[in-house]
C-alpha positions, 0 to 999 in steps of 0.5 A: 535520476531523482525525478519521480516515477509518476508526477500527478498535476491538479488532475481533475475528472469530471463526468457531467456536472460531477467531479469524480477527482478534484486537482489531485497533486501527488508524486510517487518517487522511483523504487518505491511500493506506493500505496493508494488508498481511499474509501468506496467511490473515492475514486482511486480506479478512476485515478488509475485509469486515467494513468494508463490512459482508459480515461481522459482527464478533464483538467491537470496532466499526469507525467509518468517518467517525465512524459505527459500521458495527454500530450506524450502518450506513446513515450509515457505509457511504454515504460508502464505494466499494468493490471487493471481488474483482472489479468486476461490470459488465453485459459487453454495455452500454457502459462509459458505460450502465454507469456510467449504470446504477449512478448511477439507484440512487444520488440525486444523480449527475449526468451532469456527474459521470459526465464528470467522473470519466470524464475522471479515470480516463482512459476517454474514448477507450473509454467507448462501447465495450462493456465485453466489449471491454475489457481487465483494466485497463480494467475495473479502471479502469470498477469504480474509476469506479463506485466514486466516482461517489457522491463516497465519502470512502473508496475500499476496494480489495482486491487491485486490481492482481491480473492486470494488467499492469506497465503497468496497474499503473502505471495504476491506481496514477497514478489512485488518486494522483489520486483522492487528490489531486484528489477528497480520497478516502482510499484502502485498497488490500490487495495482495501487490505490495510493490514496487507498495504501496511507490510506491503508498501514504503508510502501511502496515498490517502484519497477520499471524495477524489481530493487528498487526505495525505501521503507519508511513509507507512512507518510515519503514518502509524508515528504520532509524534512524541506521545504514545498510548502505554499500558501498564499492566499491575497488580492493583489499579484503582492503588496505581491510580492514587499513586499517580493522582497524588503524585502528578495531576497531569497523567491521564489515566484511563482503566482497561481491563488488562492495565491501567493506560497512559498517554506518555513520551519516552522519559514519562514511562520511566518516570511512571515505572519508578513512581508506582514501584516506589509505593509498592506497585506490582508492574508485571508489563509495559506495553506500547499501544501503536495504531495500525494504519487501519486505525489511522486511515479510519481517524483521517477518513471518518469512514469504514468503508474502506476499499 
C-alpha cells in the first residue's frame, strides 16, 4: 500500500486568460502531516479546492487514493474529510447532537465511533454543552472531529490555526499527530505559522505564483548539506580573528556581538577549537546557528509574505 495519498498531475487552473496554477506536479505519501506553504495569492486554496472538488481544473488530474477527482469523484472524494475556511456547526445543539447529525448523512457511523473520535480529540468534558459556549479551538477541534467521523484517508485543512491562541495551537497540532499516528490519516495542513508547520509537519510543499518551489522533509529543508554557520563565543575576538588569519586563510570570519562566527563542517570546528586554545584563546561556548524553516521558506521564496 505504498501508493500516495494524494498524486497532483501537472494540474493547471486558469481563470480567463490568467493562470492561477501552472502544471502543479506533487505526491503526498500516506501517513504523513503534509505541509502547504506559498506566499499570499500563490494559490494554495486554490489548490486545495480543486482537491475536494469546489473547483474545476483546467488541465491536469488529481488522484486521491488512486481515483480521479475529474472522472471518479464519488470514489475519490469519499475517503476525503476536509475544513475549507471555517468549520460550520448548528451553534445552538450541542457539540455531541452536532456530531450526531452529521453521522445520520453518512452510512455506517456508529455511536461507538462518534465516542471513539470524541475521546481522541479530548472533548469529553464539553461534548454536551452548546457549541455557541465553545471556544475558537474547541470549535476547531468539533470541525476536525467531524471531519473523521467517516474514518477519511485523508484529512485536508486550510488554515486551521487561524485565530487560535498559542495554546490552541499547541492543541490542534498534538491531535492532527494523533490522528496521524493512531487512526493512519494522512494530514494536509495549509498555514502561514512557519514556526507551527515546522513542529507540525513530516514535509513541506513550497508554491509560489502557482508553480512549485520544492517539497522535502521538514528536517531536510533546515539541513544545508555539510556546512553550518557555528559561533564562537571568546574572550577576545579581534586576538580569535589573527589566530585563525594567520593560521588558515580560508575561514571566513565574521564578527557578531555575541562571538566570532564561522562557516565550517564537523571536523573544522574541532579543528578551530584547538587552534584558538592552543594560542590562549578563552572559548566559553560553541553554538550551531540552524535556519529555521521561516528563514528557509523567505531564501527560496524572496518574499515576506507569507500566508
Amino acid at each position: 500500500m505504498n501508493e500516495p495519498i494524494v498524486q497532483l498531475q501537472n494540474v493547471t487552473k486558469r481563470i480567463g486568460s490568467k493562470t492561477i496554477i501552472d502544471k502543479l506536479t506533487f505526491n503526498v505519501p500516506r501517513g504523513e502531516v503534509f505541509g502547504f506553504l506559498g506566499p499570499n495569492g500563490a494559490g494554495k486554496t486554490t489548490t486545495i479546492r480543486m482537491m475536494v472538488g469546489l473547483m474545476s481544473i483546467s488541465e491536469g488530474d488529481i488522484l486521491i487514493g488512486g481515483h480521479s477527482i475529474r472522472t471518479q469523484f464519488e470514489k475519490a472524494v469519499k475517503q476525503v474529510g476536509a475544513i475549507v475556511e471555517n468549520p460550520e456547526m448548528y451553534k445552538y445543539l450541542s457539540g455531541w447532537n452536532n456530531l450526531v447529525h452529521y453521522a445520520r448523512m453518512v452510512p455506517g457511523i456508529t455511536r461507538h465511533r462518534i465516542q471513539e473520535i470524541v475521546h481522541m480529540m479530548g472533548l469529553e468534558n464539553r461534548i454536551h454543552d452548546k457549541v455557541k459556549t465553545y471556544s475558537l479551538g474547541m470549535r476547531q477541534r468539533l470541525g476536525v472531529a467531524q471531519a473523521v467521523l467517516h474514518k477519511p484517508a485523508l484529512l485536508i485543512l486550510d488554515e486551521p490555526t487561524n485565530g487560535l491562541d498559542p495554546a490552541g495551537i499547541r492543541e490542534l497540532r498534538d491531535y492532527l499527530r494523533r490522528l496521524s499516528q493512531e487512526e493512519g490519516v494522512s494530514v494536509i495542513v495549509s498555514s502561514h505559522l512557519l514556526s507551527e508547520m515546522e513542529l507540525m509537519c513530516d514535509r513541506v510543499a513550497i508554491i509560489q505564483n502557482g508553480r512549485l518551489v520544492d517539497v522535502r522533509l521538514t528536517k531536510d529543508f533546515m539541513a544545508d548539506g555539510g556546512r553550518k554557520s557555528v559561533v564562537f563565543e571568546v574572550s577576545d575576538v579581534v586576538q580569535a580573528q589573527q589566530v585563525l588569519a594567520s593560521n588558515n586563510s580560508d575561514f571566513s570570519t565574521e564578527l557578531q556581538k555575541e562571538g566570532i562566527v564561522l562557516e565550517l563542517d564537523r571536523e573544522e570546528v574541532a579543528e578551530v577549537t584547538a587552534l584558538l586554545v592552543h594560542a590562549g584563546v578563552k572559548i566559553y561556548g560553541i553554538k550551531l546557528i540552524t535556519k529555521s524553516l521561516e528563514d528557509k521558506f523567505l531564501e527560496m521564496t524572496g518574499s515576506d509574505q507569507i500566508a
